[in-house]
NURO-910466 format. One line per 5 residues: their letters; for each residue y, z, x of C-alpha. Coordinates in nm, 4 decimals. Each point is the difference from the previous one (the first is absolute). Last residue first. Layout:
N
A	Y:Z:X ~ ...
END
This chain:
543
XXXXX	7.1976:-2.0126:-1.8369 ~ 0.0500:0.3648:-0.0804 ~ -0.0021:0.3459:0.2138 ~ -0.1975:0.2440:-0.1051 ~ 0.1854:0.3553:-0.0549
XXXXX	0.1572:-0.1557:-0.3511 ~ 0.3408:0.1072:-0.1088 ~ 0.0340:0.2805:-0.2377 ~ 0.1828:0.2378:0.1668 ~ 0.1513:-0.0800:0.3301
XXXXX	-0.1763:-0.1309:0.2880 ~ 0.1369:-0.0145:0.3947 ~ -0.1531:-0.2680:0.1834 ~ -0.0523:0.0277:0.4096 ~ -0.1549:-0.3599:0.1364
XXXXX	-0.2376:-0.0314:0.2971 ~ 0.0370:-0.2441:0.3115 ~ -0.3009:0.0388:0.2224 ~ 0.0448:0.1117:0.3626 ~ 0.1016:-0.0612:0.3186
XXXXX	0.1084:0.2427:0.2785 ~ 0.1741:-0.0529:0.3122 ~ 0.0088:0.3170:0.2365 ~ 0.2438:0.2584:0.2021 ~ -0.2152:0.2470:0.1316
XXXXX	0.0780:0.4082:-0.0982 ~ -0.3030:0.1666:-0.0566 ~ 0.0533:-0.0143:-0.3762 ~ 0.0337:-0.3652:-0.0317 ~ 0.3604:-0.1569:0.0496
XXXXX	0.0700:-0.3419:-0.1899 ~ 0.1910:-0.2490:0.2214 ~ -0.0975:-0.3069:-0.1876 ~ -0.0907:-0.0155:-0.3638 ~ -0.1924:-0.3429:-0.1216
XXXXX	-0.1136:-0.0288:-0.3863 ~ -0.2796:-0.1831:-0.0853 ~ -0.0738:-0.1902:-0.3647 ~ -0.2211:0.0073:-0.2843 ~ 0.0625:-0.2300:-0.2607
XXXXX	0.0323:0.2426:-0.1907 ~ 0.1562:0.2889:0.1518 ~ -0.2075:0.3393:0.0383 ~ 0.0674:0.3104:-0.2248 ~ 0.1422:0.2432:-0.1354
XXXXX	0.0748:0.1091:-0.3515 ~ 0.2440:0.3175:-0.0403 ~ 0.0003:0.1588:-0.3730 ~ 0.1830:0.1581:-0.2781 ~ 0.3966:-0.0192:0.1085
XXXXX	0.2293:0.0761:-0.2024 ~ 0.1225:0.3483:0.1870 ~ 0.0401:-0.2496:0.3154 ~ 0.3852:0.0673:-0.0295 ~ -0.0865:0.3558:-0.0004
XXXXX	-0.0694:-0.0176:0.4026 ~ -0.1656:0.3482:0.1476 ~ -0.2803:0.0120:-0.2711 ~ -0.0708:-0.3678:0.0766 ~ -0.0486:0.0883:0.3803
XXXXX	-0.2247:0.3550:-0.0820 ~ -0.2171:-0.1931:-0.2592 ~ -0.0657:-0.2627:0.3545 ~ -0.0855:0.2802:0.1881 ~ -0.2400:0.1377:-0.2071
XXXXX	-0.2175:-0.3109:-0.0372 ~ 0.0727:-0.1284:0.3365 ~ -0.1578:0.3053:0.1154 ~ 0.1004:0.0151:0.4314 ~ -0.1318:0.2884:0.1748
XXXXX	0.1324:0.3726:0.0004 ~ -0.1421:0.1333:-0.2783 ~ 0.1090:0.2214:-0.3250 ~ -0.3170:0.0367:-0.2209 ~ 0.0256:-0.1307:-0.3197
XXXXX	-0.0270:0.1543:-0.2956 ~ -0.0983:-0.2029:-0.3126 ~ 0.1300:-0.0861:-0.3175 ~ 0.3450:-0.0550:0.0043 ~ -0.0613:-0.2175:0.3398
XXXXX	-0.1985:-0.1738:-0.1774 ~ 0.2353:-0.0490:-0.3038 ~ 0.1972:-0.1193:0.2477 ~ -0.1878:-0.2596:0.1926 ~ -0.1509:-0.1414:-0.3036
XXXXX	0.4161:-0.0876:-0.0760 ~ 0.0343:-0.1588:0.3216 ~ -0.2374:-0.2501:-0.0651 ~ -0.1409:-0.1401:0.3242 ~ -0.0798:-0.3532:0.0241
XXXXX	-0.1680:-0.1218:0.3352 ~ -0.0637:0.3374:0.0860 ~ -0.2179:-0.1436:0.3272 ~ 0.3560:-0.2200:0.0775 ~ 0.1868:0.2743:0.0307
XXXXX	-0.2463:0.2176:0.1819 ~ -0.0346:-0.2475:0.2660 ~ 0.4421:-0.0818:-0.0129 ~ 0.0123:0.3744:0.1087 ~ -0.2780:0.0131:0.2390
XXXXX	0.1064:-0.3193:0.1825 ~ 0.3462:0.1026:0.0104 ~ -0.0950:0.3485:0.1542 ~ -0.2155:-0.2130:0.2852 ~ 0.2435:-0.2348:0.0524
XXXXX	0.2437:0.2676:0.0955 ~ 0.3656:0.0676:-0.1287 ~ -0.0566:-0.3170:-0.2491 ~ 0.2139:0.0093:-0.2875 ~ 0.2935:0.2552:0.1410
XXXXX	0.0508:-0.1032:0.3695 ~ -0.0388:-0.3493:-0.1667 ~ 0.3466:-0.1497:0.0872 ~ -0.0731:-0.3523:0.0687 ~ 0.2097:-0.1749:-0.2472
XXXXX	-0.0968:0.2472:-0.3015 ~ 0.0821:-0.2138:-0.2902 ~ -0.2503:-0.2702:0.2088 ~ -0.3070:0.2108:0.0466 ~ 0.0238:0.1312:-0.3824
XXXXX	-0.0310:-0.3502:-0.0955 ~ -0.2900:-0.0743:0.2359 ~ -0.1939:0.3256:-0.1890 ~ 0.0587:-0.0941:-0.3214 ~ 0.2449:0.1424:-0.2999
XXXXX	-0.0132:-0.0001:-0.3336 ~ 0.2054:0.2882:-0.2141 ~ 0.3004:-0.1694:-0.0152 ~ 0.0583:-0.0450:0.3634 ~ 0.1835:0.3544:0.0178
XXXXX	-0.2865:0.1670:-0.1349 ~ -0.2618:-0.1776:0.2206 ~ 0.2413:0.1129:0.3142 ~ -0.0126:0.3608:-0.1238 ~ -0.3464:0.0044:-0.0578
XXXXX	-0.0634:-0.1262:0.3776 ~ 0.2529:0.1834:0.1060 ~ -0.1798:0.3509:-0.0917 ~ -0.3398:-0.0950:0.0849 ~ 0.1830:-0.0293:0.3500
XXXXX	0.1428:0.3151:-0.0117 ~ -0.3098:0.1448:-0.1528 ~ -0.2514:-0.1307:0.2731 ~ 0.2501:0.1838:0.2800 ~ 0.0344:0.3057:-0.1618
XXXXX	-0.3717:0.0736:-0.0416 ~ 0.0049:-0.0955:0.3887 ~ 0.2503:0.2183:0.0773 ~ -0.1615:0.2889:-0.1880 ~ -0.3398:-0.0970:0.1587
XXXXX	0.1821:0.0405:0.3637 ~ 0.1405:0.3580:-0.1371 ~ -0.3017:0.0958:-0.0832 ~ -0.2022:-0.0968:0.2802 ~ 0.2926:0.1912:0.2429
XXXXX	0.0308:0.3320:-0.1988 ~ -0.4136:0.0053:0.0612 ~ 0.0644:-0.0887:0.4005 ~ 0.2495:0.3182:-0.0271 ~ -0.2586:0.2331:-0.1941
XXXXX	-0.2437:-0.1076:0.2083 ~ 0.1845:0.0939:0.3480 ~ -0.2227:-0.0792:0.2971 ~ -0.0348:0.1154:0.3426 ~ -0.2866:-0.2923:0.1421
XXXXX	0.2751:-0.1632:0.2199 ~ 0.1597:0.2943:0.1384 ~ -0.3313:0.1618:0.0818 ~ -0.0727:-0.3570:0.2526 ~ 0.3542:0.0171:0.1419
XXXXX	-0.0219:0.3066:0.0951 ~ -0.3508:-0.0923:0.1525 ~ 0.1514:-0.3064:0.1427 ~ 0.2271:0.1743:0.1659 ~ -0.1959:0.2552:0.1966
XXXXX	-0.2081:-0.2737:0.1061 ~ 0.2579:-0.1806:0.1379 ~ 0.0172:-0.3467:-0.1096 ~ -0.1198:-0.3365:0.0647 ~ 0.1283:-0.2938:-0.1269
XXXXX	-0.2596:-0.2347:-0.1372 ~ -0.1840:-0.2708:0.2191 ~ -0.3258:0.1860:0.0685 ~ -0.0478:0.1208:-0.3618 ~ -0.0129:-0.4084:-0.1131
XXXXX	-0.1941:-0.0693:0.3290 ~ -0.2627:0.2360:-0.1915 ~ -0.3066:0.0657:0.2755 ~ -0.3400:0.1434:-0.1727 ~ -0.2158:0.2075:0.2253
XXXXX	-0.3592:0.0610:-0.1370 ~ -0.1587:0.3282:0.1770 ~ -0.2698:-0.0920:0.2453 ~ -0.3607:0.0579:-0.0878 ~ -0.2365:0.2166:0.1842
XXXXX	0.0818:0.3173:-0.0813 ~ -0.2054:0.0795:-0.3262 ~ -0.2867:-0.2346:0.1157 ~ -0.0394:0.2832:0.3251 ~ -0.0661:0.2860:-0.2236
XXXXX	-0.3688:-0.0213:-0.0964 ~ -0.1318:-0.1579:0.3439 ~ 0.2229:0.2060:0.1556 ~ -0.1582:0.3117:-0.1101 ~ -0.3575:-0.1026:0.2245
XXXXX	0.0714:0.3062:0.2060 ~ 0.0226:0.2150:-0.3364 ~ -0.3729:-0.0938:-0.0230 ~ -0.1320:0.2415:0.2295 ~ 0.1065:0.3205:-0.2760
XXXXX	-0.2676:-0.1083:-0.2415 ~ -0.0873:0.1454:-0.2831 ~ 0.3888:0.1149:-0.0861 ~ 0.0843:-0.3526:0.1198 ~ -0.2425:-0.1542:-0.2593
XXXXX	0.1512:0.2134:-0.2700 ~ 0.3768:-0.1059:0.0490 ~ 0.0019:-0.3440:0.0698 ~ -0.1676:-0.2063:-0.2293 ~ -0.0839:0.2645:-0.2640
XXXXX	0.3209:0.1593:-0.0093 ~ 0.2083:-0.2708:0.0980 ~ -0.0731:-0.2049:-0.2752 ~ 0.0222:-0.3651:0.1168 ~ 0.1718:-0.3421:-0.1417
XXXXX	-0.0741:-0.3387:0.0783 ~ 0.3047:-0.1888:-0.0945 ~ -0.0806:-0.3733:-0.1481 ~ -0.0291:0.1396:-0.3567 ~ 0.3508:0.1130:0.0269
XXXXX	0.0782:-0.3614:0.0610 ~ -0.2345:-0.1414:-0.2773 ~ 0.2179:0.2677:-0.2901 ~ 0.3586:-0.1340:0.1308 ~ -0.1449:-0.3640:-0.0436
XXXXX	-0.1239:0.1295:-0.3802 ~ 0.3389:0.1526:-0.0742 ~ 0.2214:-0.2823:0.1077 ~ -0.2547:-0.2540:-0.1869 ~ 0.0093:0.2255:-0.3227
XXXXX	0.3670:0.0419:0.0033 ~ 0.0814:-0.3610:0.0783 ~ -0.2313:-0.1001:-0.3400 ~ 0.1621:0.2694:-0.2048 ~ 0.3439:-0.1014:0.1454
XXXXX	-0.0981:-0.3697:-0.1014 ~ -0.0845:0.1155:-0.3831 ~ 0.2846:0.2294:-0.0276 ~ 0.2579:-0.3281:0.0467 ~ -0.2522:-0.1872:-0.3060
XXXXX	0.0048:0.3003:-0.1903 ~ 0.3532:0.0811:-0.0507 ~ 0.0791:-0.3875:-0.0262 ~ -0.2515:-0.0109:-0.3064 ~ 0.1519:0.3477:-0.1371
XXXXX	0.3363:-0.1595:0.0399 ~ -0.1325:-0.3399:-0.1869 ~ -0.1743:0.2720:-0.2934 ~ 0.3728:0.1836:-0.0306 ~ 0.1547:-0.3294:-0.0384
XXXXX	-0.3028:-0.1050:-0.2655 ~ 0.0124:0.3707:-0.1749 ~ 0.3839:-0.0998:-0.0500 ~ -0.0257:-0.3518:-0.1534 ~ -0.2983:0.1359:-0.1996
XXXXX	0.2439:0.2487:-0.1545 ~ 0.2164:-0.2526:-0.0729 ~ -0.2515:-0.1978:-0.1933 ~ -0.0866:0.2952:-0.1835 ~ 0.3942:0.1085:-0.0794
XXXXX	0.0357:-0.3930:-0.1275 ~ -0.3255:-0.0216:-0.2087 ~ 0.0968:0.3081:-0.1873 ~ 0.3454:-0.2104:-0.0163 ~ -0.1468:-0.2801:-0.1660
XXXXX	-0.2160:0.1861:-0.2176 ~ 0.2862:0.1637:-0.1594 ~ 0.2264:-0.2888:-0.0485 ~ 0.2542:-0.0709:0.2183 ~ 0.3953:0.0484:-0.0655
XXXXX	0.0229:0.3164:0.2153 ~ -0.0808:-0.2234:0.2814 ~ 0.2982:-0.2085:-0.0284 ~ 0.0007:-0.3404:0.0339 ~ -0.3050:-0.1023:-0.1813
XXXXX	-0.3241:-0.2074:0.1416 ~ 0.1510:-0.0269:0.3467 ~ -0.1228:0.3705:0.0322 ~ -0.3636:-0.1226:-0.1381 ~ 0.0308:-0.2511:0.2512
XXXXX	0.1314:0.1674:0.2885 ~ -0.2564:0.2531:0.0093 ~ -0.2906:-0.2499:-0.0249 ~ 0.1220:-0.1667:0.2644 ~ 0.0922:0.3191:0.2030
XXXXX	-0.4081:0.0965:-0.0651 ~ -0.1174:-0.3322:0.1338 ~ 0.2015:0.0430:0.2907 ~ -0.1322:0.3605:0.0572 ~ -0.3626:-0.1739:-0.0567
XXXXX	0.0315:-0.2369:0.2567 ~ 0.1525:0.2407:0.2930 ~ -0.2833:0.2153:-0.1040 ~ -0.2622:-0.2583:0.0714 ~ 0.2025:-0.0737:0.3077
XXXXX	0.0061:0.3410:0.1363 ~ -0.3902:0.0444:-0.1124 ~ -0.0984:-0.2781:0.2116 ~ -0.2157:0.2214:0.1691 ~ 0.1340:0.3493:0.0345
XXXXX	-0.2167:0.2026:-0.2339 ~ -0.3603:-0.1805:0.1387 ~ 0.1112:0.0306:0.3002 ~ 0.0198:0.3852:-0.0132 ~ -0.3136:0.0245:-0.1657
XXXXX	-0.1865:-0.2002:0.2873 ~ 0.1653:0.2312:0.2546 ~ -0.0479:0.3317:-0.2204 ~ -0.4056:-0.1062:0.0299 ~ 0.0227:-0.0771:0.3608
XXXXX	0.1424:0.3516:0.0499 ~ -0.2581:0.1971:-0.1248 ~ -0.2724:-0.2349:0.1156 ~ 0.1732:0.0936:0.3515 ~ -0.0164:0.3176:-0.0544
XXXXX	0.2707:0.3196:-0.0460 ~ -0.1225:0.2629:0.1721 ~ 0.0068:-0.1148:0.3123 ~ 0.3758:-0.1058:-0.0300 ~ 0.0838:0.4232:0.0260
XXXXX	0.2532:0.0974:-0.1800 ~ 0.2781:-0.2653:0.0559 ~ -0.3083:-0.2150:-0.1543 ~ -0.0012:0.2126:-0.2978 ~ 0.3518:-0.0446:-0.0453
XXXXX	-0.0455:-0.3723:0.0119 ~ -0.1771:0.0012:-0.2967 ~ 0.1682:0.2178:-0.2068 ~ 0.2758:-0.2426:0.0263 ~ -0.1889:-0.3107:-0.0393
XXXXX	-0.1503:0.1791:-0.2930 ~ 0.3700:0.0652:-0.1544 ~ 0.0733:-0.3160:0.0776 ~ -0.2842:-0.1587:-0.2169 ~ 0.0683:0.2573:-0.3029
XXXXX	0.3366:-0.1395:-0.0217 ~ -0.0830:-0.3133:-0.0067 ~ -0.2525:0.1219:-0.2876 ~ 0.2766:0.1030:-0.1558 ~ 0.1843:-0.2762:0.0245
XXXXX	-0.2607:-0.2200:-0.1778 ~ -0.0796:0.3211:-0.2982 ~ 0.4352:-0.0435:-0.0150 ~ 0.0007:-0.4022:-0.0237 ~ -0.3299:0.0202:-0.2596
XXXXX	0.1917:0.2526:-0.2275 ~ 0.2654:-0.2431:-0.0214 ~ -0.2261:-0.2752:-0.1064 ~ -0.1270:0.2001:-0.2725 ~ 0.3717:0.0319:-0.1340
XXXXX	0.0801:-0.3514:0.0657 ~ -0.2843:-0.1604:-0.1676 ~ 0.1580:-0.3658:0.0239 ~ -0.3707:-0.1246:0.0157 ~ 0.1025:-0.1648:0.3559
XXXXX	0.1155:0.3611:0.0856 ~ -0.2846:0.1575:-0.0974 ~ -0.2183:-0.2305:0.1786 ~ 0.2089:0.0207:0.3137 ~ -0.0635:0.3896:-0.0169
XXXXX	-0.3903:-0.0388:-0.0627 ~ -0.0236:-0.2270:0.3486 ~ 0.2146:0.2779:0.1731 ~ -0.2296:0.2624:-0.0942 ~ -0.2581:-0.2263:0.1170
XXXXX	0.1404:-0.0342:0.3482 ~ 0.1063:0.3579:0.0101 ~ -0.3500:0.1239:-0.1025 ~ -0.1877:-0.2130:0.2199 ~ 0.0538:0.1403:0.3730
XXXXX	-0.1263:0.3256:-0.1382 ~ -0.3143:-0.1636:-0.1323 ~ -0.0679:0.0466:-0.3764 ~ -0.1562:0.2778:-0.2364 ~ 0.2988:0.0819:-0.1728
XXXXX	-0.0839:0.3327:-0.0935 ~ 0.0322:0.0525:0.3688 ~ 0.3376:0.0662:-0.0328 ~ 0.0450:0.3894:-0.0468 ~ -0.2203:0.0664:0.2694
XXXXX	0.0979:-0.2672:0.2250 ~ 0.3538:0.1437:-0.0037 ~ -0.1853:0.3382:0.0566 ~ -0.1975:-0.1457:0.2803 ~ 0.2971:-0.1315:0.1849
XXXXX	0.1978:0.3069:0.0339 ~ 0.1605:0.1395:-0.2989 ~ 0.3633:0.2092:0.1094 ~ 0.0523:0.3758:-0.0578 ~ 0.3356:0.2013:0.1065
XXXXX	0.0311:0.2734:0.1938 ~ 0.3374:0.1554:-0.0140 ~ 0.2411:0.1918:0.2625 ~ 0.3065:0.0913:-0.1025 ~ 0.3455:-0.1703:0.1031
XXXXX	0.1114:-0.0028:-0.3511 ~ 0.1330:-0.3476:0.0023 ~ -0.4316:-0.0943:0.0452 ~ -0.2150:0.0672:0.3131 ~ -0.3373:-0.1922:0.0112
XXXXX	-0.3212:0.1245:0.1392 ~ -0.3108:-0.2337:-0.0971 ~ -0.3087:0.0416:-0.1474 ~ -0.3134:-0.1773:-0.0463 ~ -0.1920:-0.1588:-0.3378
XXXXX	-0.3294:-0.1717:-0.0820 ~ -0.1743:0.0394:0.3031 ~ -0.3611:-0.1034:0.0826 ~ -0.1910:-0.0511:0.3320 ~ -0.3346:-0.1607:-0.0286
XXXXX	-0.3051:0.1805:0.2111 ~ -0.2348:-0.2573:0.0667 ~ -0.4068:0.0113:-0.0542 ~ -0.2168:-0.2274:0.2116 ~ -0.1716:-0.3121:-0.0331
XXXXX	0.2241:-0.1232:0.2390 ~ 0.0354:-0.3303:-0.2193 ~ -0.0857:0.1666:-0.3794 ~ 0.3052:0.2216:0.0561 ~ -0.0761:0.3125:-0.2495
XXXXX	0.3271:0.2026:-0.1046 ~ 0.0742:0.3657:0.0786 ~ 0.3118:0.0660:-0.1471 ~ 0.2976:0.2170:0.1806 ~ 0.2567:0.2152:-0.0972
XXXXX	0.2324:0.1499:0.3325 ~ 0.0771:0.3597:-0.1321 ~ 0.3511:0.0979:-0.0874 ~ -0.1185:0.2211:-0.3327 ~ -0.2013:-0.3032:-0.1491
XXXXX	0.3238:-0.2090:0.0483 ~ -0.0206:-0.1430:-0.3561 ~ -0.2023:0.2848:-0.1760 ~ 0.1418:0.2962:0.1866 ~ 0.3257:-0.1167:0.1515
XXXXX	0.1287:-0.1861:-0.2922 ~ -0.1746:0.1153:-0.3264 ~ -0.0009:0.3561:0.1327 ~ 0.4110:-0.0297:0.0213 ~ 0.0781:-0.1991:-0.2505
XXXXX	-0.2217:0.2781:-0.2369 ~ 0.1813:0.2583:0.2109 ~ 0.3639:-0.2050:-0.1093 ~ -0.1524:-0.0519:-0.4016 ~ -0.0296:0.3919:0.0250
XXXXX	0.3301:0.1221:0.1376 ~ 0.1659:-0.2516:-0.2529 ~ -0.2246:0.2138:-0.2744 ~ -0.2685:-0.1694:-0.1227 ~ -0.1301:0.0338:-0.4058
XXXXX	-0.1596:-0.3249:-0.0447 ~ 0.1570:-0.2770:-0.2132 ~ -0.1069:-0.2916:0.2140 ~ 0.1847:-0.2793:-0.1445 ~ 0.3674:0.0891:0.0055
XXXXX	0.0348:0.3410:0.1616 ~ -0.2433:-0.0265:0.2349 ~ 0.1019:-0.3172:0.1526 ~ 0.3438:0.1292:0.0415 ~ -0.1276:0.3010:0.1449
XXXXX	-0.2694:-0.2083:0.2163 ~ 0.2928:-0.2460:0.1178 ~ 0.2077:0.3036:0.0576 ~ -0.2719:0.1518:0.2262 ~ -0.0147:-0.3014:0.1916
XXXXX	0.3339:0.0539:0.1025 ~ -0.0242:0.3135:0.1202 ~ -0.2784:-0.0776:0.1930 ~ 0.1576:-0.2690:0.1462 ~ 0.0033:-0.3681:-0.0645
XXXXX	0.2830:-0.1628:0.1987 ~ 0.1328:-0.3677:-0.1385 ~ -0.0993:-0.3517:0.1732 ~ -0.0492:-0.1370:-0.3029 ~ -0.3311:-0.1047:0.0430
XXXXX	-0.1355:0.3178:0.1610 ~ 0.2033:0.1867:-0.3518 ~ -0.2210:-0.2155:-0.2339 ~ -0.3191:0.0374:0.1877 ~ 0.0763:0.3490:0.0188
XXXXX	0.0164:-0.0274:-0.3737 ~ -0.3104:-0.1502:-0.0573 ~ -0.1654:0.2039:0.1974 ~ 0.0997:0.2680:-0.2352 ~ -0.1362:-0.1530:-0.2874
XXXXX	-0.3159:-0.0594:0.2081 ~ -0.0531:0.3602:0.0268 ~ 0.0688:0.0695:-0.3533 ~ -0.2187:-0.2238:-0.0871 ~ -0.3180:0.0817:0.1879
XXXXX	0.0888:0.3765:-0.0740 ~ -0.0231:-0.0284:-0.3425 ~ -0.2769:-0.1753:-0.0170 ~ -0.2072:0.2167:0.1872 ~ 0.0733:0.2442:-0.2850
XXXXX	0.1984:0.3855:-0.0059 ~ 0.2934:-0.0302:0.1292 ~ 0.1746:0.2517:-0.1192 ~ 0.2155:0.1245:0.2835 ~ -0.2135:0.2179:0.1498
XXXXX	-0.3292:-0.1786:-0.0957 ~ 0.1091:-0.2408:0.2556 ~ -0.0214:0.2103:0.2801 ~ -0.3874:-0.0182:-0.0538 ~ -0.0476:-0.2812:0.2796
XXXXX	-0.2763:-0.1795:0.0721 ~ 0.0466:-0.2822:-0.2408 ~ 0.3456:-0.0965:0.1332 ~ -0.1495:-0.0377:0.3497 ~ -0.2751:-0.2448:-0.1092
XXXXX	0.1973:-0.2269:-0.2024 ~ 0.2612:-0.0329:0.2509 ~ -0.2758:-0.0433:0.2796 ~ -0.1835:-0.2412:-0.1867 ~ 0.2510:-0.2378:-0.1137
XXXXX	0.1491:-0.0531:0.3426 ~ -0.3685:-0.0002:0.1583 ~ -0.1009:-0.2946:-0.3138 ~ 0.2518:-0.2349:0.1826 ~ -0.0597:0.1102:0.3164
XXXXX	-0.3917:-0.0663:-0.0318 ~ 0.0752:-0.3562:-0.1121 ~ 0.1487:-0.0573:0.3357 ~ -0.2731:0.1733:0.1489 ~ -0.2162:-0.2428:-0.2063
XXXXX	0.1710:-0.3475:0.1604 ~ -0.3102:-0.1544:0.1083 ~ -0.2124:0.1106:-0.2638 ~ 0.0029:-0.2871:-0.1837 ~ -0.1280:-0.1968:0.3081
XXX	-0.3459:0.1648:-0.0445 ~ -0.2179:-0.3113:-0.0139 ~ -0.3590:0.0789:-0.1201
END
């Protein structure tokens, strides 16, 4: 008989290990009967409930103490559960749930699985969570809980697929559902796809902190497997999600093209609108995730190799315990300190490296005495001074991008409320100390102009109303613009500023511009046009 099918049983013998272990650590324990937890049932689900939610919080990036684990217990408590727990209580339960059950009190967990190569049994390491110190505004010290690997896979193996396979045919079902015009299903394909992006990194991570720890540990099957997974995320997935962004702004545009105002479209229309702009923003996140993985992809391979050459050089040093090599066969036999050189001679016989700097040989040399003054003059430092100095260079700078925010409005309101960029060049004549202090400020301010492309003033305010925003130091167009039309009341009538580029599109040439270390350069760019709007006329400009 062939036995081929049992190839990949140790693999198999993970699988059922993850299971096992949870299963058979929650069934051995009578702590549940303290809080009321009386069936195996019970315990099953309210275990995987609050996998779940560490799932939830790994995802997000978000801590997941103790104490916060205990809220998600009250909480659950209260609205399903319906047992009588205390806050005190549901944080124990969190407590014995996480490091008794799920950490099996700090102990390494292992399943023995059967390999049918050796012929021998193998010890399989599971881990469904670990810990990490974090320090939050409070400046205390928190552990907070993460899933490894094997709880993702825990929680995902109901899929019954290859790792490398669920993105590709998550992806498959999310172009289905957006061919089918199923925008709500298709927007809970986007975040499951950017999730598991998310889960990718997170293994690379994990990954290459194990080989920090010690690379032996972590084999080369091991990291074959992440390899082929890894590849399997990045190819072609930039351009596949390059394609469906476009096809998303398509459909965007055309149900917006459909009325002018929003307000005006029908409900299903503009259920349809929030879903497709959600996709639009699980697709940016997904291309950052793609870029995030792809850069820690090579560090995880140049990580490995560093770590492995590092391990083969160590292996190369033949190393002795002095005890038993030296020690106890002196003490039995005094004659053979005459043969000591034998032992000691390889730790004199090589010549110490000498390195010659013509660099250090050509500087000016200086009293010793000197240079060490010199030396503890340079490292005494003031913070509080060098903190005084960052401000005040981001206060110049924040000054800087609203001057010449400033004259741009004021040059559109004195050109009837149209301007472009080659007409503002020629009212000025050459003086653009004002418009363009830096290249780099100028580039940053007309950037976030032209990303707004129409910004209605009166959104701004009622957001500003609405929310409290904390006071910073770098440049908000948003807030800085309300600030400008507060400070002229002869823009009081004005709704909205529409920017964009000049059609035909054509290039604008500005010599002797500054950038911020101080070189004189030419810069071209595109010509855009400034538009004030006043109420009632149309933000989309017409043929």
């Amino acid at each position: 008989m062939d036995f081929d099918f049992l190839q990949q049983f140790p693999t198999r013998m993970k699988t059922v290990g993850v299971h096992s272990l949870l299963i058979k650590n929650s069934a051995q324990k009578t702590t549940w009967k303290q809080y009321g937890v009386e069936t195996f049932e019970e315990q099953i689900n309210l275990l995987f409930a609050l996998l779940l939610y560490m799932m939830e919080q790994s995802l997000r990036d978000e801590i997941c103490t103790i104490e916060e684990i205990a809220g998600f217990l009250d909480e659950l408590n209260m609205k399903w559960l319906k047992k009588s727990w205390s806050y005190e209580q549901c944080r124990a339960l969190g407590d014995f749930m996480v490091n008794v059950i799920l950490c099996d009190e700090g102990r390494a967990m292992y399943f023995s699985g059967f390999n049918f190569t050796t012929g021998m049994y193998e010890k399989i390491h599971i881990s469904y969570v670990y810990n990490e110190v974090v320090y939050q505004e409070d400046h205390v010290r928190h552990t907070t809980y993460k899933l490894t690997e094997d709880g993702y896979n825990l929680l995902l193996s109901t899929l019954e697929i290859e790792n490398n396979m669920k993105l590709t045919i998550q992806e498959m079902i999310f172009k289905l559902h957006l061919e089918k015009a199923s925008y709500d299903k298709a927007a809970d394909d986007i975040r499951n796809i950017f999730h598991r992006l998310r889960i990718q990194l997170q293994k690379i991570q994990e990954a290459m902190l194990r080989i920090r720890q010690n690379a032996l540990r972590y084999t080369v099957a091991d990291y074959k497997i992440l390899l082929e997974e890894n590849l399997s995320a990045i190819e072609q997935s930039r351009q596949r999600f390059d394609l469906h962004r476009q096809k998303v702004n398509e459909l965007v545009e055309e149900l917006t093209n459909q009325d002018i105002h929003v307000k005006r479209l029908e409900l299903e229309d503009r259920e349809n609108l929030d879903y497709l702009k959600q996709i639009e923003t699980y697709l940016v996140l997904s291309l950052d995730e793609h870029q995030r993985i792809l850069t820690a992809h090579f560090d995880m391979k140049a990580l490995y190799t560093s770590e492995l050459e590092k391990l083969s050089q160590m292996a190369m040093i033949k190393r002795f315990d002095l005890r038993s090599e030296l020690d106890e066969p002196l003490l039995n036999d005094v004659r053979l300190l005459e043969r000591m050189e034998y032992f000691l001679r390889p730790l004199f016989n090589q010549l110490p490296t000498k390195i010659y700097d013509p660099n250090l040989a050509l500087q000016k040399q200086v009293p010793l005495r000197r240079r060490q003054i010199e030396e503890e003059e340079l490292l005494s430092f003031d913070e509080e001074i060098w903190q005084r100095q960052q401000l005040e260079s981001k206060r110049k700078r924040l000054q800087a991008c609203r001057d010449c925010l400033e004259q741009i409005l004021e040059l559109t309101g004195a050109a009837s409320g149209k301007v472009t960029l080659s007409q503002i060049l020629e009212q000025l004549q050459g003086n653009l100390t004002v418009l363009i202090p830096s290249t780099e400020i100028f580039q940053e301010v007309v950037i976030e102009l032209l990303r707004g492309q129409t910004i209605w003033l009166t959104k701004l305010r009622q957001e500003r109303q609405h929310v409290l925003q904390e006071q910073l130091l770098d440049f908000q167009l948003n807030s800085v613009l309300l600030d400008l039309f507060d400070m002229h009341p002869q823009w009081q009538t004005i709704t909205a500023l529409r920017v964009g580029k000049c059609e035909p599109q054509q290039m604008v040439q500005i010599d002797n511009v500054l950038d911020d270390t101080g070189i004189l350069k030419r810069v071209r760019c595109s010509d855009f046009q400034v538009e004030f709007l006043k109420e009632g006329e149309s933000p989309w400009p017409t043929n």
